[in-house]
N, C-alpha and C positions, 0 to 999 in steps of 0.2 A: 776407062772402065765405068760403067753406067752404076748408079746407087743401086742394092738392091737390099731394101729394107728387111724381105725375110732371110736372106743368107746373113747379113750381120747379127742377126737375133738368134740365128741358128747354131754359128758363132760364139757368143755372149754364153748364150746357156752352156753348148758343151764346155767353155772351161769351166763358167764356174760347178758346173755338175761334176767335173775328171774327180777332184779329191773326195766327194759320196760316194766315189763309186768302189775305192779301197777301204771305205769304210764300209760300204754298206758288202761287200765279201770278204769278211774276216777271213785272216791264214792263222791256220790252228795246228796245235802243235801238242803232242800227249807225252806225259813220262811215262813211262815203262820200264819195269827192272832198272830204276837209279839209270835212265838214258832219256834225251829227248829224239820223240819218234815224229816226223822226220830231223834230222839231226842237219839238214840242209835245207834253208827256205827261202826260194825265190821271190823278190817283190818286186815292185817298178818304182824308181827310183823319181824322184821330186814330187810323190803324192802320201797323203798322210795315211798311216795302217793300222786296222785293229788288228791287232794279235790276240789271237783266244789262247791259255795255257790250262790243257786239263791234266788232273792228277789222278793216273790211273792205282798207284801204288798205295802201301799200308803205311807211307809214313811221307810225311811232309818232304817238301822240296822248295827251294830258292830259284827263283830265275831271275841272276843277275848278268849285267852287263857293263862293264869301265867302257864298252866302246857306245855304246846306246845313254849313258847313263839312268841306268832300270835297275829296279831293286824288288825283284816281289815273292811273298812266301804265299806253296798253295799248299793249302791242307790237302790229305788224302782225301780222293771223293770229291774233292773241287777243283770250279774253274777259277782263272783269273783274267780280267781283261787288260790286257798292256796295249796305249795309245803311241803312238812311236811318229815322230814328225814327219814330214819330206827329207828323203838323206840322198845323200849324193850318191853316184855309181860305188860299188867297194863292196867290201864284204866286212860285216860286224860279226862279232863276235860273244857269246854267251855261253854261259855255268851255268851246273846246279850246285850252288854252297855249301849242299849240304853232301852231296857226290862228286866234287869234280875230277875223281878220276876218270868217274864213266859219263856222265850226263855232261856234254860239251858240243856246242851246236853253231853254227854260224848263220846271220842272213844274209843275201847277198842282194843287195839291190843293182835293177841293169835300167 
């Protein structure tokens, strides 16, 4: 197979560009009535994620995680940003501290 200087470069960039590119379209996720809406969030799996969490509610909430190990309080009226590494295929798991009967949410990377 013959060298071909721009397909190797073409190459080079898309990998190192793949993980900007889960960052640069955050998956956002809103509480509502003590629930995280969507309560299911798909990502792709071995690229780094921003997660935006807005607080639509009158009182703070927790978004934690034992499977992500994340821990973060959003005030009512605010967002938070959770950076979340490259995870392998699975599905994770996540509370709200301060609700977990209702506010319980999974991400599933594929």
């Amino acid at each position: 197979m013959p060298f071909c200087p721009s397909l190797r470069i073409a190459t080079m960039m898309a990998i190192l560009l793949a993980p900007a590119v889960a960052l640069a379209n955050p998956f956002e996720i809103r509480v509502r009535d003590h629930r995280f809406v969507p309560d299911v969030v798909e990502v792709p799996a071995g690229q780094k994620i921003k997660l935006i969490v807005h607080n639509d509610d009158d009182e703070p909430e927790e978004f934690e995680s034992y499977d992500l190990n994340r821990e973060k309080i959003i005030r009512p009226g605010r967002s938070v940003t959770i950076f979340l590494p490259p995870m392998e295929p699975g599905e994770y798991t996540f509370f709200g501290e301060f609700h977990p009967e209702t506010a319980q949410g999974r991400i599933i990377a594929k």
